[in-house]
N, C-alpha and C positions, 0 to 999 in steps of 0.2 A: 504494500500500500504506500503509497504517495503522500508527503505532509501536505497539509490543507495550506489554504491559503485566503491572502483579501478579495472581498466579493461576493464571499458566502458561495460559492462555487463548491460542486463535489468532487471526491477525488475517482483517479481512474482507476480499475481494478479486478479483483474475478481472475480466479483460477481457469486454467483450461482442458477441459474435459469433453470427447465425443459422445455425443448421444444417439439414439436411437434412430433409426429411418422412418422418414414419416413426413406426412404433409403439412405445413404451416396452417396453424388455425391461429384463432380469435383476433383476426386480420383487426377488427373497429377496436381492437383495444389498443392499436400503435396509429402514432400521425407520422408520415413524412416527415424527415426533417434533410436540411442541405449545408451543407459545409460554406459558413460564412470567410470565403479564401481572404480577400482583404480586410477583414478585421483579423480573425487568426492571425496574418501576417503582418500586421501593422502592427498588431500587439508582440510578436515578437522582435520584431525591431526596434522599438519600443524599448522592452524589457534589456536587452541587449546594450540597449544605449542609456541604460538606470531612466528610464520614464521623465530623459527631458523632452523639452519640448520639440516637436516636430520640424526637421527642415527639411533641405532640398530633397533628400533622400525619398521623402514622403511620394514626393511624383515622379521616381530616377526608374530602372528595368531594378529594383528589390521589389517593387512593388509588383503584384502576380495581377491578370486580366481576370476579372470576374468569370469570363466564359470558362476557367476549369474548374467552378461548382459542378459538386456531384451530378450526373447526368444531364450536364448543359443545362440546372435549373438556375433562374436565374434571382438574387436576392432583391425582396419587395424592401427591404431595411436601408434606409438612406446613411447618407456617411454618421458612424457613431464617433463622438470627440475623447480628445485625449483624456480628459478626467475620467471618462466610464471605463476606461481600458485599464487607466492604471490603477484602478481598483482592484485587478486580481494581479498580484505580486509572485505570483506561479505562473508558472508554462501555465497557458489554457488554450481550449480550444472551443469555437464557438459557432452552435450548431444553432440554426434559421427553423421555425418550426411551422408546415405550410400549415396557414390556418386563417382565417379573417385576422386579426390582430395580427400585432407585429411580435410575436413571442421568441426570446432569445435561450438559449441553456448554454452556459460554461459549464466546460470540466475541466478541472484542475487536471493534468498529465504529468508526468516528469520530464528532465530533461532529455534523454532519449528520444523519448516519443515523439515529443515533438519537434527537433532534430529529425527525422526519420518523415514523421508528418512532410516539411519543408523540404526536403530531398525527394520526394513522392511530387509535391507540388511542381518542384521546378524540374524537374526530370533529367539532374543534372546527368547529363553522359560522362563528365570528368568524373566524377566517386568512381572510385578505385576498383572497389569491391561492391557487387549487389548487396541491397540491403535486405530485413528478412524478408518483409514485405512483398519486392518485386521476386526474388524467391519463390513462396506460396505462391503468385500469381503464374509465374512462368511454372511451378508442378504442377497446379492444376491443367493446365492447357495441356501439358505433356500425357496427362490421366484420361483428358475428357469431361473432367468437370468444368463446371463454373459456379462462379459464386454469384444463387440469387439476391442475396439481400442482407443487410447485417441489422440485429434491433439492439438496440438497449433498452434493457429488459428490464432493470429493475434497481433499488437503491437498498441497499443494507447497511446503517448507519450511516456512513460517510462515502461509499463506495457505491462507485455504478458497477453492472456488470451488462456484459453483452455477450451476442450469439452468433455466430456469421453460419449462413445459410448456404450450404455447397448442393449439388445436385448435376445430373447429365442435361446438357442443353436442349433434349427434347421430352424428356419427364418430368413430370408435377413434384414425383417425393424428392425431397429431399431430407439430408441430416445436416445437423447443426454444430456448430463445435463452439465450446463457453471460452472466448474469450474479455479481454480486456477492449472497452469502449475503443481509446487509442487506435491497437491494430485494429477492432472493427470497421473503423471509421476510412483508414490507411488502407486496405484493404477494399472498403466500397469505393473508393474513390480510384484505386490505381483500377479495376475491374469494374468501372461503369456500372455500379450495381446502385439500387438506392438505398438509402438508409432509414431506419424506421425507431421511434421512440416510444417507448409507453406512456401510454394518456397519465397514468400514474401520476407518475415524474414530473411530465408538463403540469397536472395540479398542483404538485407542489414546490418543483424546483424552478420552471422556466421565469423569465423576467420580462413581465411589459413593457415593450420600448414606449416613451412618450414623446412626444415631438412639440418645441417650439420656437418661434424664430428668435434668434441672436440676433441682440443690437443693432433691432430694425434692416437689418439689411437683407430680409427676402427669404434668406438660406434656411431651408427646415435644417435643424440639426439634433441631435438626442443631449436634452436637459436633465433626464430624470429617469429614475425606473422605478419600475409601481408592479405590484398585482392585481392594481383594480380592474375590473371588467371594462367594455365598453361603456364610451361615457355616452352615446345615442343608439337607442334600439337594446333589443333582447342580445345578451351574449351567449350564442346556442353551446360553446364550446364550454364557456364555464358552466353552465347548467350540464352540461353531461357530463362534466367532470367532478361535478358536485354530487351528481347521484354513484357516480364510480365509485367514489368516494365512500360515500354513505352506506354502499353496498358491501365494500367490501369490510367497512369498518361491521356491518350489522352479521357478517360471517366468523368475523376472527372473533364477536363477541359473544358467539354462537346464537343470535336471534331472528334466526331463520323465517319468521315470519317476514319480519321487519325486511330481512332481505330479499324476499319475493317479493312483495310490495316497492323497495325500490328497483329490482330489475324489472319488474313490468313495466315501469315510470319508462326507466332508461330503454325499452322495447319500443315503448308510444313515441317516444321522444325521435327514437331513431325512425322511424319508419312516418312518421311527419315532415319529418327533414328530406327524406328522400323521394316525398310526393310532391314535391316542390322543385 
């Protein structure tokens, strides 16, 4: 495990272990989420450079093209400023969560990882040596696998854990192997696979970006970060994450009524949303 750090960020983590063959279920309980490359890498720069403040470097070739987020998706988050970066005092890495709001998740990583992450981004051909990462990917191709998908799956104290989803390129089953968020991440991304987060998590860890203009001149830029809901209209995403919530709290407490009653909610809920 990884020392925590500023931010309130979790750390990266999880043992790795193969599991069973089998086909991915309880898909509505992860969201998409995409690898925010220029922040990740402005914050390492950043950090690198003890979190002063930004110069020419800021817009030099250190800076990576948006177009190598995960799967050519492309981030709805406008530029985030140097005060919210150097808030987490650790390597992080920071993952875009698609969903109506602007939702953010830091994980705290080590310094490897994210080293490795940044060598994955830039694809540098000068490294010496392949790193593990391009490794995995060029064994799988040699096997016939690919990798569908990586989730993170879940938080235990301070640690996330995740699953990176392999299988044959023209079958549904696949098996999954527990890894650490980092390589999962490192992994979808050299392998164009997408990456998937538990709704979980997004209740309790992700961070509301807020936006407002700086000293009148125009520029949306990120002031603040909040949990609150949307501030006009129903927030469909915090209502299903409040009954996830409520659900699972009403299982672990064993009151099984109580948690039929909220997955029927979160049943109506979802199948409302999808008639639309």
């Amino acid at each position: 495990m990884h020392g925590g750090g500023g931010g309130g960020g979790i750390n990266d983590g999880g043992a790795r272990e193969i599991s069973d063959w089998r086909e991915p279920k309880d898909d509505e309980e992860f969201l998409q989420a995409s690898l925010l490359v220029s922040e990740t890498v402005r914050h390492y720069n950043l950090r690198k450079q003890g979190f002063f403040e930004e110069t020419k470097w800021n817009s030099s070739s250190q800076m990576l093209p948006l177009s190598l987020q995960a799967n050519g998706s492309k981030s709805d988050i406008r530029s985030i400023g140097h005060g919210f970066l150097r808030r987490f005092q650790n390597p992080t890495i920071f993952l875009k969560i698609a969903c109506d709001g602007d939702l953010l998740l830091p994980i705290i990583v080590g310094e490897f990882a994210i080293e490795r992450l940044i060598d994955t981004l830039r694809d540098d051909k000068e490294v010496g040596s392949q790193n593990q990462v391009k490794f995995i990917r060029n064994l799988m191709g040699t096997l016939d696998y690919e990798v569908k998908m990586s989730r993170i799956t879940k938080r235990v104290i301070n640690t996330y854990y995740a699953q990176i989803f392999l299988g044959k390129p023209a079958e549904r089953a696949t098996f999954s192997v527990d890894s650490r968020p980092s390589d999962a991440i490192n992994i979808a991304i050299q392998c164009q696979a997408p990456i998937y987060v538990s709704k979980d998590i997004v209740l309790k860890d992700a961070i509301k970006i807020v936006y407002g203009t700086w000293r009148g001149n125009g520029v949306k830029t990120v002031y603040d970060v909040s949990l609150d809901s949307a501030t006009e209209g129903p927030d469909v995403l915090a209502e299903e994450l409040d009954l996830i919530s409520k659900m699972n709290t009403a299982v672990i407490e064993e009151r099984y009524k109580d948690a039929a009653i909220w997955r029927d909610q979160l049943t109506k809920l979802r199948v409302n949303r999808h008639d639309f």
